[in-house]
Structure formats: C-alpha cells, structure tokens
C-alpha positions as CSV (number, residue, x, y, z in Angstrom):
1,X,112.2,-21.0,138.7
2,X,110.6,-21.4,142.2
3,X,106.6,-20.9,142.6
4,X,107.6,-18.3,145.2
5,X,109.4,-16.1,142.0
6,X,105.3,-17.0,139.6
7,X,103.7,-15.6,142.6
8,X,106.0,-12.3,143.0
9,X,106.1,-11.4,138.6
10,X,101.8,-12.0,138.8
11,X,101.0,-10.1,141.6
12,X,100.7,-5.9,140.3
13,X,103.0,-3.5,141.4
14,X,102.0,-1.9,144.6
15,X,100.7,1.3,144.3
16,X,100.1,4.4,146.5
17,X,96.6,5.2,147.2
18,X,95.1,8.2,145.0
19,X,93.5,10.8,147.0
20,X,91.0,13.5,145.4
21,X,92.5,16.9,144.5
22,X,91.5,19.4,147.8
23,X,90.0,21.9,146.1
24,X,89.9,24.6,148.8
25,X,93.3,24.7,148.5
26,X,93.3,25.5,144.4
27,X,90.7,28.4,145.8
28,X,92.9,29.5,148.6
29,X,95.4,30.3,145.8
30,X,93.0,31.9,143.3
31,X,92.4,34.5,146.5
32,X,95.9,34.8,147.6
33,X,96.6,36.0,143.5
34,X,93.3,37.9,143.4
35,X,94.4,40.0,146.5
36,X,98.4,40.5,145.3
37,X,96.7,42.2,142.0
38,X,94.1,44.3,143.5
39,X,96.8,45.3,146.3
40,X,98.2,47.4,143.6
41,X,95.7,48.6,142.3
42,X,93.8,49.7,144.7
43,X,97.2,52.0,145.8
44,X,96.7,53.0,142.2
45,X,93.4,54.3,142.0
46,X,94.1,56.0,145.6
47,X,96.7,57.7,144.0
48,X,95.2,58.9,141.6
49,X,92.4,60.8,143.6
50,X,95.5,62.0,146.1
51,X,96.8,63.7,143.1
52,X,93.4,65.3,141.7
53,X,92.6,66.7,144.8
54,X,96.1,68.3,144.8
55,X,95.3,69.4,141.6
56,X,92.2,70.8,142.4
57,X,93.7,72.6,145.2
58,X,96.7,74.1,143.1
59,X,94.3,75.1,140.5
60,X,92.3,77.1,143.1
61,X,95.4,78.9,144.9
62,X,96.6,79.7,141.4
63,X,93.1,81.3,140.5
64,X,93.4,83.3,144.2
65,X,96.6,84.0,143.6
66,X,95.9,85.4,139.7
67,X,93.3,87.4,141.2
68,X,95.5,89.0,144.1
69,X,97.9,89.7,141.6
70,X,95.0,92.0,139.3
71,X,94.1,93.6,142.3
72,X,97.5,94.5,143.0
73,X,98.2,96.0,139.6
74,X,95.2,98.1,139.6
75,X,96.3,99.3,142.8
76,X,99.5,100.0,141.6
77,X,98.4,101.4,138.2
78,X,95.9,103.9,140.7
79,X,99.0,104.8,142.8
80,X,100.6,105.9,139.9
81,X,97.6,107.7,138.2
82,X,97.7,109.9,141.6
83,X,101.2,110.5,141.5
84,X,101.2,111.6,138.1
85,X,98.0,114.1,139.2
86,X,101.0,115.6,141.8
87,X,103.8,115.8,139.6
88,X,101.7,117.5,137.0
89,X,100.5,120.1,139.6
90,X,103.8,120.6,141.7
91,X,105.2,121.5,138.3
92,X,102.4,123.9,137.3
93,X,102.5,125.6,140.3
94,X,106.7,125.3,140.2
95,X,106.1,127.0,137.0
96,X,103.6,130.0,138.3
97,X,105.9,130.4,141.0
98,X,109.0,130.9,138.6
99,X,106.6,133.4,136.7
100,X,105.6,135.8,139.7
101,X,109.4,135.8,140.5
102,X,110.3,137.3,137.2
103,X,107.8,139.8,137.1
104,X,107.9,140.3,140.4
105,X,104.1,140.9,141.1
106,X,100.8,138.5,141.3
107,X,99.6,135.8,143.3
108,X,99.2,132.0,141.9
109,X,96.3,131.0,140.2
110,X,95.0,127.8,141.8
111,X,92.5,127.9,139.0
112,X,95.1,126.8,136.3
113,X,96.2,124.3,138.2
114,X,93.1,122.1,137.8
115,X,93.6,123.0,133.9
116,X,93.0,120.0,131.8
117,X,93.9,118.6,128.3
118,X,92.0,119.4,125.1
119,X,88.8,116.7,125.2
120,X,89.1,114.1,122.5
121,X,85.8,113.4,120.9
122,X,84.4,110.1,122.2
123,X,84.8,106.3,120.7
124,X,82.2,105.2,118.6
125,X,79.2,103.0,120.3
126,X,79.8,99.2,120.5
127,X,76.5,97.7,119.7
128,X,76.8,94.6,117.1
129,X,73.3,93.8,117.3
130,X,72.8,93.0,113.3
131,X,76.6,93.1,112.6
132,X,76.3,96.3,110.6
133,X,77.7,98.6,113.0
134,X,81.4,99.7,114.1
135,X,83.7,96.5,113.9
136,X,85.3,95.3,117.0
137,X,88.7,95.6,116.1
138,X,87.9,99.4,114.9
139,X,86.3,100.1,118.5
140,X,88.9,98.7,120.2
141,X,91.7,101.1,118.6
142,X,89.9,104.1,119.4
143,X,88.5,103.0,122.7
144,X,92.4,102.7,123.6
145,X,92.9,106.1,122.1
146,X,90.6,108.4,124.2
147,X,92.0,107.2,127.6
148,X,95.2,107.5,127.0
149,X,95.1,110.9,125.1
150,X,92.9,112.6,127.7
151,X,94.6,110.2,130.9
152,X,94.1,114.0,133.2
153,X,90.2,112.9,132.6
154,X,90.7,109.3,133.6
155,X,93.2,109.5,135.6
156,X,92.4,106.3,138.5
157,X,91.2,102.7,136.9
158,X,87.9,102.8,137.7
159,X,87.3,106.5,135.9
160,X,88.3,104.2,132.7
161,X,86.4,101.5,133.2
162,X,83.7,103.7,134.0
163,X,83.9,105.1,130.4
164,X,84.6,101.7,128.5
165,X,81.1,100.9,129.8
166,X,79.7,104.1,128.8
167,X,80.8,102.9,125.5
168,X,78.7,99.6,125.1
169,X,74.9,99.1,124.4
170,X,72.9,96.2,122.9
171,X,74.9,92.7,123.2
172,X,77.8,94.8,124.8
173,X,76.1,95.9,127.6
174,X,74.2,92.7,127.6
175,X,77.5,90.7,128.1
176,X,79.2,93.1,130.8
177,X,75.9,93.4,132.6
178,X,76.6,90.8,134.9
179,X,80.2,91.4,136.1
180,X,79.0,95.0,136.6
181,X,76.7,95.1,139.6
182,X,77.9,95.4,143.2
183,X,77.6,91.7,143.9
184,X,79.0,90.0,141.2
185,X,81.5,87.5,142.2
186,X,83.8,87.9,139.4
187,X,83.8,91.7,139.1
188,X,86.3,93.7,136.3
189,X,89.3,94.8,137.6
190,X,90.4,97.4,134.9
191,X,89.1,99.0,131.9
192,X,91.6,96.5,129.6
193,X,89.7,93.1,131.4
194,X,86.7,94.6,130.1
195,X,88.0,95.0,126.9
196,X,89.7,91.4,127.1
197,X,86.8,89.6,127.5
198,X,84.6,92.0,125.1
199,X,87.3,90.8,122.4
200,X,86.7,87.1,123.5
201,X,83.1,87.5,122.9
202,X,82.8,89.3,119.6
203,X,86.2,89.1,118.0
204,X,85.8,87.7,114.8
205,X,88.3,84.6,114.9
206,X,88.5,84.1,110.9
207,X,88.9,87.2,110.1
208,X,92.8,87.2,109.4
209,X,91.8,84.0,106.7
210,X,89.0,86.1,105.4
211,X,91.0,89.5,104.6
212,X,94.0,87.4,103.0
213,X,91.5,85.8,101.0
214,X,90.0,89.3,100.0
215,X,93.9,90.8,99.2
216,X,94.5,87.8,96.7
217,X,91.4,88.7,94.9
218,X,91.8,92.1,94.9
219,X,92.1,94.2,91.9
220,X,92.0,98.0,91.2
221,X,89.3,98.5,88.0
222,X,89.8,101.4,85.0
223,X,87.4,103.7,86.5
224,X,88.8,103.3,90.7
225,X,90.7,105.7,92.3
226,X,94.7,104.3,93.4
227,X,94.5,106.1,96.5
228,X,91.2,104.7,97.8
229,X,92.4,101.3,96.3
230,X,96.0,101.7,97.7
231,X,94.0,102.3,101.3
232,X,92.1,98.9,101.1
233,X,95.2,97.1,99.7
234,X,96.9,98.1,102.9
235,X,94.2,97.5,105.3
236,X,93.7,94.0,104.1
237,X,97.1,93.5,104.2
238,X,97.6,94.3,107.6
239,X,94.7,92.0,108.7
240,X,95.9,89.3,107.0
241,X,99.2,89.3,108.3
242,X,101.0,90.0,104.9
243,X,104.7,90.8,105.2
244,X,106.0,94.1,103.9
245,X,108.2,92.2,101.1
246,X,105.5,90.2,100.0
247,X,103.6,93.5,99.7
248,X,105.9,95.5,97.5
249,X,105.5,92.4,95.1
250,X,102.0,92.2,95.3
251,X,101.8,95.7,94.2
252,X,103.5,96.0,91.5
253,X,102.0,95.1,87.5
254,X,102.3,92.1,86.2
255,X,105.0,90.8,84.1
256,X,102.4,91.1,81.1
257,X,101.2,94.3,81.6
258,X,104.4,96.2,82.2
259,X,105.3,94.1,78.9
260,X,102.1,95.8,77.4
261,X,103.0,99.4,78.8
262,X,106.3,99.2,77.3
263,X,104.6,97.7,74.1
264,X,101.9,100.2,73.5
265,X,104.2,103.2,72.2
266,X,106.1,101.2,69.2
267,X,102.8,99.5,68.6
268,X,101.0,103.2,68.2
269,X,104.0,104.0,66.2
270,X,104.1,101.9,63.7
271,X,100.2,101.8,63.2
272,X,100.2,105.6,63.0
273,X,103.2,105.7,60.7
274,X,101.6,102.6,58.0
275,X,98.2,104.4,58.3
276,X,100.1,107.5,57.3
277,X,101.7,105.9,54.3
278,X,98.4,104.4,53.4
279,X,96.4,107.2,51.4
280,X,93.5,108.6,51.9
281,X,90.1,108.4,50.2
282,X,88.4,111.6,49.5
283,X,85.9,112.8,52.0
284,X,82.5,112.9,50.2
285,X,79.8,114.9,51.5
286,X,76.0,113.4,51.2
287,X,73.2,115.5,51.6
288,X,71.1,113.6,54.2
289,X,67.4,113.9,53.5
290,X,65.3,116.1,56.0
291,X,64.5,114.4,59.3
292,X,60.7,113.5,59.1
293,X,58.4,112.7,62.1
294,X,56.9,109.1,62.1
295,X,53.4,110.5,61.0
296,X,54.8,112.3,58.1
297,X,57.5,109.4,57.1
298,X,54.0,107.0,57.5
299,X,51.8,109.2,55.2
300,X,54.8,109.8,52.3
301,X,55.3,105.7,52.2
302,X,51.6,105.1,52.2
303,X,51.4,107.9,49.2
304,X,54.7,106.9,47.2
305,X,56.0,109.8,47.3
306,X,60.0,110.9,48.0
307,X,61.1,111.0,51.3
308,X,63.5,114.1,50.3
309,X,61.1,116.2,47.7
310,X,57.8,114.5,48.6
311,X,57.0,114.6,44.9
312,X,56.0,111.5,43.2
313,X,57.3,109.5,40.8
314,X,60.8,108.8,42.4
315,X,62.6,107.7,45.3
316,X,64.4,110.0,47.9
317,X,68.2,108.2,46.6
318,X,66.8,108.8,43.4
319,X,65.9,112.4,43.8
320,X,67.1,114.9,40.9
321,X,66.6,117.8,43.8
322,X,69.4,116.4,45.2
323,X,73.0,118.0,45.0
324,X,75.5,116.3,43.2
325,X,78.1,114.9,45.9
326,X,80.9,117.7,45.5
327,X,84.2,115.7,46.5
328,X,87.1,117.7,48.9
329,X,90.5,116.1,47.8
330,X,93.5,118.1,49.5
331,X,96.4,118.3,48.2
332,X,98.3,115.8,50.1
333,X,95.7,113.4,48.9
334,X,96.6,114.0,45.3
335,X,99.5,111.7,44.0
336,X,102.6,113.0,43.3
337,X,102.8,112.2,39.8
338,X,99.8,113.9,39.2
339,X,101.6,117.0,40.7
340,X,104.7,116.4,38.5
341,X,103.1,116.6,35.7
342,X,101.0,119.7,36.5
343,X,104.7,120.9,37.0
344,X,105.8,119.8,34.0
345,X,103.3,121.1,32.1
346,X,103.9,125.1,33.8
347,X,107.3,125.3,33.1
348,X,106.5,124.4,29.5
349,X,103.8,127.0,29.3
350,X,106.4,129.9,30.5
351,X,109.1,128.4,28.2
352,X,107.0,128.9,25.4
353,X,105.8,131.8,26.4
C-alpha cells in the first residue's frame, strides 16, 4: 500500500458547504397559502351579503305586491257591491214596470226602490277588558252574521269596516286605534283584516286543548237537565275538534250502567216477590205521649212526675192511663192453618147442627 493511498483513506470525505435555511422564503409561502384560503373566502362572505340584499329586496316587492293585491280585491269586492245595488234595483223597478202593465194604471214608485232588508239587531260589544265579557270566537260569528244578512246596509267595504269598528271598545278599540287614523301607514283594507288581526290578538290559542279537556270530564248529574247538558256536550265538542263517531260513543252509557239499567227490573222483582213471601208483623199502634214545651218537660222531671199523666208515682212508659196497644192483624197476615182450622171447625158446627 503506497503513502499516497494512507493520505487519500485519512483525509474526510469532502463535503458541500451548509448554508442557513432563507427564512423569507418559508414566509413567502405562509402568505402565498394565507392568500389562496382567504381568496375564497372572501368570495364567500361577498356572496352571502349579494344574496341578503336580494333577499331583502324580494321580501319587500312581495310585501308591495301583497298589498297591491288587497287593494285590488277591495276594489273588486266594491265593484261588485255596486253592481249588486243595480241589479237589485233594475229588477225592482223591472218588477213595478211588469205591475203597471197588468193593471194598466199608476206610475212607479221610486220610493220602493230604495226599500231595504229587515235590520238585524246588532253584534254584541267586543270589550275583553277583565275577560268576563263576550268571547272572541262568539263575537266573531255574529259580527260575520249582521253584514252579510243586512249586505243592502253595507253594501261597499268600507260601510263594513266602518261597523266592525263600531263594534269594539276597551282593548279592541285600543288595538285598532292606530291603523285607523288618516295617516297610518299600514291602514285596514276590509272589514275581514280587521277581524284577522283582532283574532291574532285575543284569540285564545289553547282553547281547543282546554275544551277537550273539559268534554273528557264532563258528566251529566241526577238533578241536570239532558238538553242543557246535551248543548254543552256539543259545544265542547265542536271546540275541541271531536269527530262525529267519536261523539256518538262518547255519548252513550257505559257498559256498566246499561248492565245496571237492564239489571234493576229482575233485581226489583225478585226483592219484591221474597218480601212478599216473607210475612208480615202486625202493625201496632202506640199512643205517643202529649208533646210538652221544654219549660213544662223541665218542671215535670224536676217534680218526678209522668211525662203522660203528670201524676206522681210512675213513669210516662209506665203509665196505667195509657191504652192498651190494640194490634190490626189482616187477614192475609193470619196463617193459613189458622184459617183451616177455623174452617174446619164451621163445617163441624153446621153438621151438628
């Protein structure tokens, strides 16, 4: 082995000088991946307000256009309010005129023509201040009524509105108040928004839970009338929601008592005929002693003396003024041996005889 070949296996392998890591290159990176996640979301989040803003906007045309809508029904619904006004006075007046041709003589009478139909009497006051007046869902049946059975007296929108609001004091009045005056900015349209939003208000939202728990507990007592019962059974049925099926088998008795219905006659029967073949003791009269005042039944206890005689010497069951008890025996009380023998004995007597 040369020296050349020592020096070449102790001398190191060479190596290639180690430079320090550049670190604004490691935080160039950390940007570049910072700005390829907020790229996204950044699109995101402007997305998002794009579409609220759409949102917004739709939700506001759709409220314009809602409202358009009511204001074109209440036109229509006044259109035909006034065409029904014509119709019913071109065929009056048709009528007159087919009148003075039969008889042949008169002139019409424009009077009649603004003849109108019999005046209901009015609904009942909404006022639900303490909660003890009118319920709502009673006022709103016969706040529906009126208008529609007198419609020649409200005959436009506005005439029944008018009168829905005539209808209202206290927290009523207090709650339509506001959408009442000239310048409010969300102003009733109709008489039935009126009552729409009334209902909202004082509605009573349990009420269907609350009447079916009053129908399960109902029950008619001895001494109630069915018809006043059967009136309340089906008013709280109808609140709560009861089918007609369910009803009928509500209504009906009880497997036990039509069991005790059908019972009751053999069970009278049978004690009257056993009481029947019992017999009967006699009836006893007892002379009751006179009815004393409490002075006088004071004064004959403190003197010892009868209750019945107030003699002394004796006590008032003990009395000799007494009557004997005189005993009433009929004859179907007497035995029927006893009668045999009485029998027996008279048939002897006219043999003999």
């Amino acid at each position: 082995m040369n020296d050349n070949d020592n020096d070449n296996e102790r001398a190191p392998p060479s190596q290639e000088p180690v430079t320090a890591p550049d670190h604004d290159d490691e935080n160039r990176d950390h940007d570049d991946e910072d700005e390829v996640h907020e790229e996204p979301s950044n699109e995101l989040e402007r997305r998002i307000g794009e579409l609220a803003k759409e949102v917004l906007t739709l939700r506001k045309d759709n409220e314009a256009l809602r409202r358009e809508l009511a204001e074109a029904v209440s036109d229509q619904e006044e259109a035909i309010a006034h065409r029904d006004i014509a119709r019913r006075q071109r065929d009056e007046l048709a009528y007159q005129l087919l009148s003075m041709q039969r008889t042949g003589h008169g002139t019409p009478n424009m009077g009649s023509l603004t003849q109108k139909s019999t005046k209901m009497p009015d609904a009942p006051i909404l006022n639900l201040n303490d909660g003890k007046e009118v319920r709502f869902e009673t006022w709103e049946t016969v706040i529906r009524q009126k208008p529609e059975a007198n419609s020649d007296h409200h005959p436009l929108p506005v005439h029944r509105l008018l009168y829905v609001q005539s209808r209202c004091e206290g927290k009523a009045q207090l709650h339509i108040a506001p959408r009442m005056h000239a310048g409010a900015s969300n102003p009733y349209l109709d008489a039935e928004d009126m009552i729409s939003h009334l209902r909202s208000v004082f509605q009573n939202r349990n009420r269907e839970s609350e009447a079916l728990a009053q129908y399960q507990k109902l029950s008619m007592k001895p001494k109630d009338s069915f018809t006043d019962f059967l009136a309340e059974f089906m008013q709280l049925a109808e609140e709560a929601g009861v089918m007609e099926k369910a009803r009928k088998r509500d209504l009906k008795l009880p497997y036990l008592l039509q069991t005790q219905e059908n019972f009751e006659p053999h069970s009278t029967t049978g004690s009257g005929s056993g009481a029947s073949q019992q017999t009967a003791g006699p009836k006893v009269k007892t002379e009751r002693s006179p009815a004393l005042t409490p002075s006088e039944h004071e004064a004959l206890l403190k003197a010892g003396k009868c209750f019945f005689c107030k003699e002394h010497g004796h006590v008032s069951k003990e009395c000799p003024k007494k009557k004997q008890p005189a005993i009433n025996v009929s004859a179907a009380q007497v035995p029927a041996s006893t009668r045999i023998e009485e029998l027996e004995e008279t048939d002897q007597g006219k043999a003999s005889a």
